[in-house]
C-alpha positions in Angstrom: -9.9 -6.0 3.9 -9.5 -9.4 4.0 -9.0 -9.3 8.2 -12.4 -7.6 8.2 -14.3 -10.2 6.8 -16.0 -11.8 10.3 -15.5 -8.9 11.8 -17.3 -6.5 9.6 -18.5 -7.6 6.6 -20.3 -10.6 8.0 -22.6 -8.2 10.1 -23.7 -6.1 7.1 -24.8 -9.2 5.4 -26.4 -10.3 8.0 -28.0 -6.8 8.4 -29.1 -3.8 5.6 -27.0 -5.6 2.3 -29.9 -8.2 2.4 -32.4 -5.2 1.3 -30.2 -4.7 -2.2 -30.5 -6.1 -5.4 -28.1 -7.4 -5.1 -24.3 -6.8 -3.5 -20.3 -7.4 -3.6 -17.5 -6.8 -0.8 -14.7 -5.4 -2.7 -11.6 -6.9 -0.7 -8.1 -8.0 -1.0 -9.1 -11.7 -0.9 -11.8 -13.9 -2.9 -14.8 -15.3 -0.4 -17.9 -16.6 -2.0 -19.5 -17.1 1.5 -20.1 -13.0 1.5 -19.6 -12.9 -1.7 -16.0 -10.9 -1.8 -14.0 -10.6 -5.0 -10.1 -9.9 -5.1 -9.7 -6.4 -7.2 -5.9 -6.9 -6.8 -4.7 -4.0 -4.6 -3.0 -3.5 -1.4 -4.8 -3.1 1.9 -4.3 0.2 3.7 -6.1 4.2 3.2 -3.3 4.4 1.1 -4.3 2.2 -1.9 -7.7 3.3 -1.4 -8.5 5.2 -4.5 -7.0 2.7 -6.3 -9.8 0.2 -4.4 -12.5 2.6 -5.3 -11.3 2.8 -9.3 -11.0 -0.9 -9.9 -14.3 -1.4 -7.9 -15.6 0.7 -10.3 -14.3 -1.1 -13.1 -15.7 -4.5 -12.0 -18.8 -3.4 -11.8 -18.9 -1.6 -15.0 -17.5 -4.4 -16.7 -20.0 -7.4 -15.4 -23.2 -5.1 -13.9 -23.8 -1.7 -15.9 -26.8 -2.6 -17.5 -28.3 -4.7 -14.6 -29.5 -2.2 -12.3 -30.3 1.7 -11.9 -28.4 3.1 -9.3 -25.0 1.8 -7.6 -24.2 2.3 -4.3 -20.5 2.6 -2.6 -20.3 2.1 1.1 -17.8 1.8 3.6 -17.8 -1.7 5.9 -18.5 0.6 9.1 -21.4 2.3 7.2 -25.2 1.5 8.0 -28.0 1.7 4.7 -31.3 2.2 4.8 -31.9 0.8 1.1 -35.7 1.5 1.1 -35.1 5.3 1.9 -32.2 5.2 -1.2 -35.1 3.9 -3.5 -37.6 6.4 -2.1 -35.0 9.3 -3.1 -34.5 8.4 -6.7 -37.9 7.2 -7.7 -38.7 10.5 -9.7 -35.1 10.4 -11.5 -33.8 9.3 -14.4 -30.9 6.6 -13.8 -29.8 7.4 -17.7 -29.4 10.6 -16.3 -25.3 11.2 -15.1 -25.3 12.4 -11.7 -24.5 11.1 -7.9 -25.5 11.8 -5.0 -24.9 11.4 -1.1 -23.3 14.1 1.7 -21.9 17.1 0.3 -18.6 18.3 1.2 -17.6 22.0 -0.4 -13.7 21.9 -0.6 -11.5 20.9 -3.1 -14.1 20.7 -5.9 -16.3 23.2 -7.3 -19.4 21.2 -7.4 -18.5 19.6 -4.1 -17.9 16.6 -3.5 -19.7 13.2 -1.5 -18.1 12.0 2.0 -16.9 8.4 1.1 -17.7 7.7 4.8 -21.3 8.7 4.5 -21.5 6.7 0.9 -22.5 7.8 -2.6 -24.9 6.4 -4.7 -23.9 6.5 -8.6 -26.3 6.5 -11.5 -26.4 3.9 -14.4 -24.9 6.7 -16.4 -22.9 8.7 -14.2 -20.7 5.2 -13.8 -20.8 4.5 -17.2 -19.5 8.0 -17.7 -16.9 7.8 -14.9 -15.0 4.7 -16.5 -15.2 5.9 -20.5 -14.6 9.2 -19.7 -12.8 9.7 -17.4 -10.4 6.6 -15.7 -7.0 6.2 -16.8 -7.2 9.7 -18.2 -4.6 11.8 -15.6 -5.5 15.0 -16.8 -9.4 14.1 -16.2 -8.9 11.5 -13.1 -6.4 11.8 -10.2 -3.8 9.4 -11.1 -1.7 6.6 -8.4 -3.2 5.0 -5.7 -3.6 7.0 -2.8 -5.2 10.2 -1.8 -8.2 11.0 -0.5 -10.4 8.3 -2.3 -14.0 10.5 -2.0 -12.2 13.5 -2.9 -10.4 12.4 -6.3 -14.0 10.3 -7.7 -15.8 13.6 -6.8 -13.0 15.8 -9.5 -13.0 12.9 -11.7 -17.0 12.9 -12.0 -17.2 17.2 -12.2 -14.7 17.0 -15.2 -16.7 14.2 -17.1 -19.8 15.8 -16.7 -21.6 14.1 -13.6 -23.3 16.6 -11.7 -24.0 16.4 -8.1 -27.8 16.1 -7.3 -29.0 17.7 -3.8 -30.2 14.7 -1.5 -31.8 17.4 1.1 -35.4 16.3 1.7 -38.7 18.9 1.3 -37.6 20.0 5.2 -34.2 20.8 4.2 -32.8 17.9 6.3 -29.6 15.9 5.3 -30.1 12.4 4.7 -26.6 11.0 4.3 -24.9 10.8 7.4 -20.9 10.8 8.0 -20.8 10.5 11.8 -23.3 7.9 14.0 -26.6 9.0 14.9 -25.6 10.7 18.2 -22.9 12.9 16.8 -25.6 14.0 14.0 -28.1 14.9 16.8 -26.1 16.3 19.7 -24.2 19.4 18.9 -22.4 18.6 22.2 -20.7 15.5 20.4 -20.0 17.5 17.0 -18.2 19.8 18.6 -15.3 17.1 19.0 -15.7 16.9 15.4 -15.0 20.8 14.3 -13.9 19.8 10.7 -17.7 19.0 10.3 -18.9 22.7 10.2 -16.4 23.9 7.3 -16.6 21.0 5.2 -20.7 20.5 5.3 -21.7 22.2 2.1 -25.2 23.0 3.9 -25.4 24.7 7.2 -25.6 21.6 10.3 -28.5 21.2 12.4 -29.0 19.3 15.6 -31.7 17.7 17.6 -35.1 16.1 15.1 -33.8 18.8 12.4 -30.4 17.1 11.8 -31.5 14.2 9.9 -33.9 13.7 7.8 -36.9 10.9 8.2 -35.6 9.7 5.4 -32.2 9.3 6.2 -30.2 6.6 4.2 -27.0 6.4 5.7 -25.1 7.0 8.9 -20.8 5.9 9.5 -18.6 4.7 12.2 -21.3 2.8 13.2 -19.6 -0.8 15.1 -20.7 -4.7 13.9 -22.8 -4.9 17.6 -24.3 -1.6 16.8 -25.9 -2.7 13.1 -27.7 -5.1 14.7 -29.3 -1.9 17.3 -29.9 0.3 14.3 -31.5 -2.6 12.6 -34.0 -3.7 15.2 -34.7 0.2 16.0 -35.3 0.7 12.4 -38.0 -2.7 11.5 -38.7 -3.7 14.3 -39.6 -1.1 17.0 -42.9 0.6 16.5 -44.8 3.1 19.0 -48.2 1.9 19.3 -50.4 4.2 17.3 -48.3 5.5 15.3 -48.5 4.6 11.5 -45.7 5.1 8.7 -46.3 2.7 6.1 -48.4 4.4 3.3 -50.4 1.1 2.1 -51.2 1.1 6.0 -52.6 4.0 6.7 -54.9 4.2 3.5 -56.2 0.9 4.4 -57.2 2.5 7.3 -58.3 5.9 5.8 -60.7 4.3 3.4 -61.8 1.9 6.6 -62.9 4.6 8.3 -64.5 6.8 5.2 -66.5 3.2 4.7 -67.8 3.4 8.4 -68.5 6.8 8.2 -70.5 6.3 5.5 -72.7 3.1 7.0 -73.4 5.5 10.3 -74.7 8.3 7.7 -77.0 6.2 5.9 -80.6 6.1 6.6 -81.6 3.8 9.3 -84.6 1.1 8.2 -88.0 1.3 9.0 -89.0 -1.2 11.6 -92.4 -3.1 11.2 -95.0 -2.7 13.5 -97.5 -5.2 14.6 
């Protein structure tokens, strides 16, 4: 919403959007500085499928065949785009299917938290908006209702299947709730619509989130700029996560292994 712009949008800018391709904030009110573009409807939960359907439209219209993958987050939502580029780099963005946190009501296939965000592929949006909008007897019609809910029926009846984003470990990487409701089953407790809506069984402590994790909600503007230093910036000493890194430092030490094998040279003696 326009409202939100400096106190929201600003701090996503200035924080994980950066990492994209490129990005848009989808508001009530043109603002190149972000950028935002007006899609023409009301502010309010209410007019929030309505939000989602002409969002979708825009970027069908001016972006389809620019990228692979489109992603749809909330402006209280925290990305980790590398991790999002990680998961799809085996798939096939001609390929229609989405992806994010599974929820198991209301549609058979379940359907993505809009909280957590959902990423989209080339061809599961391209199938969304010829197949399916301004259809009512394929898409929900109007412009309320529960905006994650009516995309997910809309995408089952044209075809898009979900994908499973679980990681090798079975651990969920998109995240509807802030990191310490995710880990503490203390703090999810407060939150008991979690346990029958999570299509997979919940875990807590290290097993509730993947190491890949891509996304986590309801996280405040001050607290994008904690996840983002935690994230890039803090490293324990010794440990090592980047993959070029550590191979550098594999093959160092297979070099220096080999130099300590080899046979030493005769000395000359007087």
């Amino acid at each position: 919403m326009s409202k939100d712009h400096e106190t929201k949008a600003r701090h996503i800018k200035a924080t994980w959007a950066k990492r994209c391709n490129q990005y848009i904030f989808v508001s009530n009110k043109d603002d190149p500085t972000l950028p935002a573009i007006n899609v023409n409807v009301t502010d309010g939960r209410d007019h929030l499928w309505q939000k989602t359907k002409n969002s979708m439209m825009y970027i069908y219209q001016h972006h389809l065949n620019d990228f692979d993958y489109f992603m749809k987050a909330d402006d209280d939502t925290f990305v980790i785009v590398e991790n999002l580029r990680y998961m799809v780099k085996s798939y096939d963005p001609d390929e229609p299917f989405y992806m994010g946190r599974r929820f198991k009501p209301y549609v058979t296939q379940g359907y993505m938290s809009g909280g957590a965000g959902y990423l989209i592929s080339r061809r599961g949006l391209k199938d969304f908006i010829e197949k399916g909008l301004n259809k009512t007897n394929v898409c929900p019609s109007g412009e309320g209702g529960a905006e994650d809910v009516n995309i997910g029926k809309c995408l089952e009846t044209v075809g898009v299947k979900v994908k499973v984003s679980l990681d090798d470990d079975k651990r969920e990487r998109f995240h509807p709730l802030p990191p310490v409701t995710m880990i503490l089953e203390s703090h999810m407790k407060s939150v008991p619509w979690m346990y029958s809506y999570s299509y997979h069984p919940l875990k807590f402590g290290p097993d509730c989130c993947s190491d890949d994790s891509t996304t986590f909600h309801y996280i405040a503007p001050h607290d994008m700029y904690v996840l983002e230093f935690l994230i890039y910036h803090l490293r324990p000493y010794g440990i090592i996560r980047d993959y070029k890194e550590m191979t550098q430092i594999l093959s160092q030490q297979s070099l220096k292994r080999k130099m300590l094998h080899k046979t030493p040279p005769k000395l000359l003696k007087n």
